[in-house]
C-alpha positions in Angstrom: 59.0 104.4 22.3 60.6 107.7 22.4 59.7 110.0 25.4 61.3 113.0 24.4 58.7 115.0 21.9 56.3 114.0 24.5 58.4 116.1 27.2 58.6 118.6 24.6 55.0 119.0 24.1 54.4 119.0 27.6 57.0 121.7 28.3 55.9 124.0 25.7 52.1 123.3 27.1 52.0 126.7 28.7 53.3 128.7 31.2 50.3 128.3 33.4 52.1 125.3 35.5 55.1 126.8 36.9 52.6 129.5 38.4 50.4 127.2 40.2 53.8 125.7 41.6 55.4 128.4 43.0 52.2 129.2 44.5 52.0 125.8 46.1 55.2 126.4 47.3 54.1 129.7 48.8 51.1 127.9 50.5 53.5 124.5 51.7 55.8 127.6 53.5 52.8 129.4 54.7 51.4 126.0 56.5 54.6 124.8 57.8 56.8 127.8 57.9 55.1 131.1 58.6 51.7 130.3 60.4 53.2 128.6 63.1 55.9 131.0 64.1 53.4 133.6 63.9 51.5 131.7 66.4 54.7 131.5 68.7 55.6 135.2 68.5 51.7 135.9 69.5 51.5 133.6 72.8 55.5 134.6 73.4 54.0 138.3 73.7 51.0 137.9 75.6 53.4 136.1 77.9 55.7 138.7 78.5 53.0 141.3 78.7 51.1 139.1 81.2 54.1 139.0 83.6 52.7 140.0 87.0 54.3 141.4 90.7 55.0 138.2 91.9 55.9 135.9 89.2 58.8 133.8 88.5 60.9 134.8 85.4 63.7 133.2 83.5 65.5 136.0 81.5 67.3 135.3 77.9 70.4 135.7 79.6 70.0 132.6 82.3 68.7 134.9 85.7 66.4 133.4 87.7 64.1 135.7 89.7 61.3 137.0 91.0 59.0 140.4 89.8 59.0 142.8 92.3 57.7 146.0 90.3 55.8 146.5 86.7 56.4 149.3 84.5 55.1 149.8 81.0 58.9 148.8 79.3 60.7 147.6 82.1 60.8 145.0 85.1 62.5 145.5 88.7 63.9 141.7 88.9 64.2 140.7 92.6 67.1 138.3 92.2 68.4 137.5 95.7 67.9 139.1 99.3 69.6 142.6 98.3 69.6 142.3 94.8 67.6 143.9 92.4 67.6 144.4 88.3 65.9 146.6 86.3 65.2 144.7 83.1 63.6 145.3 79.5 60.0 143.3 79.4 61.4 142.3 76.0 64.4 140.1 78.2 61.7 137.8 80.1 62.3 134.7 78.2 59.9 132.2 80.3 57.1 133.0 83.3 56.8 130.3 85.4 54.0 129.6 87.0 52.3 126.8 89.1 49.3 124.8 88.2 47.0 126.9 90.8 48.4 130.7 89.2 48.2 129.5 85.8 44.5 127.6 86.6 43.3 131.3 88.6 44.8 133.2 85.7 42.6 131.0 83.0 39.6 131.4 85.0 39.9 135.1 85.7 40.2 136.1 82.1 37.2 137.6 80.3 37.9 136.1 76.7 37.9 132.7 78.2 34.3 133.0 79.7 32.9 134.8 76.5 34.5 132.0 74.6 33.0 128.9 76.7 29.4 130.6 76.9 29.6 131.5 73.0 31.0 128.0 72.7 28.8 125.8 74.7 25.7 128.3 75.6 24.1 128.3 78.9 25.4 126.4 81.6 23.9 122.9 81.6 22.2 121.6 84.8 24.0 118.7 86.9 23.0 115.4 86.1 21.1 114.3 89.2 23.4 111.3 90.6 21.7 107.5 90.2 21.7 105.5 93.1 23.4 101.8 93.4 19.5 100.4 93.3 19.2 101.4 90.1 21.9 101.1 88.1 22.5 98.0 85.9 23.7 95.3 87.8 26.5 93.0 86.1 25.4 89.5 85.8 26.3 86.7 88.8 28.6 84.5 87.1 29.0 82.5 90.6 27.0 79.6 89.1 29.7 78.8 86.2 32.9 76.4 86.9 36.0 77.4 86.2 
């Protein structure tokens, strides 16, 4: 059997096909590619613009340090005991924070409240708690031998 008009009828079929290709291509990039460093820059940037009089930084260059004043562009760095920088917001590379800050930062932040009440509505009431009389006992397997 020869395979080769076959190809030939396939490839002169239309021009249709290499379209929808390159624009599954587009879409496989898009998914993998694109989205997800958009997603990256957008939490990198709230980051740096949630940096706070107090926090611990890491800088792109290596410094490790503590915020001492907030401007709109820059940073005053408080690195040690004398020692202060005045860096570009743009230069925080990480803001580290413990589990409390980062629990009381969560909490305090209005989107996160009209998210959970949009998400699960009203607060539910507490389950009232059952007592040991009546919950289900597990059967007394003493009788058996072993």
């Amino acid at each position: 059997m020869n395979l080769i008009p076959l190809l030939q009828q396939a490839a002169s079929g239309g021009s249709f096909v290499p379209l929808v290709a390159l624009g599954l291509i587009f879409v496989i990039f898009y998914v993998f590619i694109i989205g997800p460093q958009k997603k990256e820059q957008k939490k990198t940037q709230e980051m740096i613009s949630g940096a706070q009089k107090g926090d611990k930084i890491i800088t792109i260059g290596g410094i490790h340090g503590v915020i001492t004043s907030v401007k709109e562009n820059t940073i005053i760095l408080k690195v040690d005991d004398g020692c202060k920088l005045e860096m570009n917001r743009s230069a925080i590379a990480t803001v580290l924070l413990d589990e409390k800050t980062k629990a009381n930062r969560l909490e305090n932040t209005p989107e996160k409240a009209s998210l959970l009440s949009s998400l699960f509505g009203k607060k539910k009431e507490k389950k009232a708690e059952v007592s040991d009389a009546e919950k289900p006992q597990p059967p007394d397997f003493a009788g058996e031998s072993k």
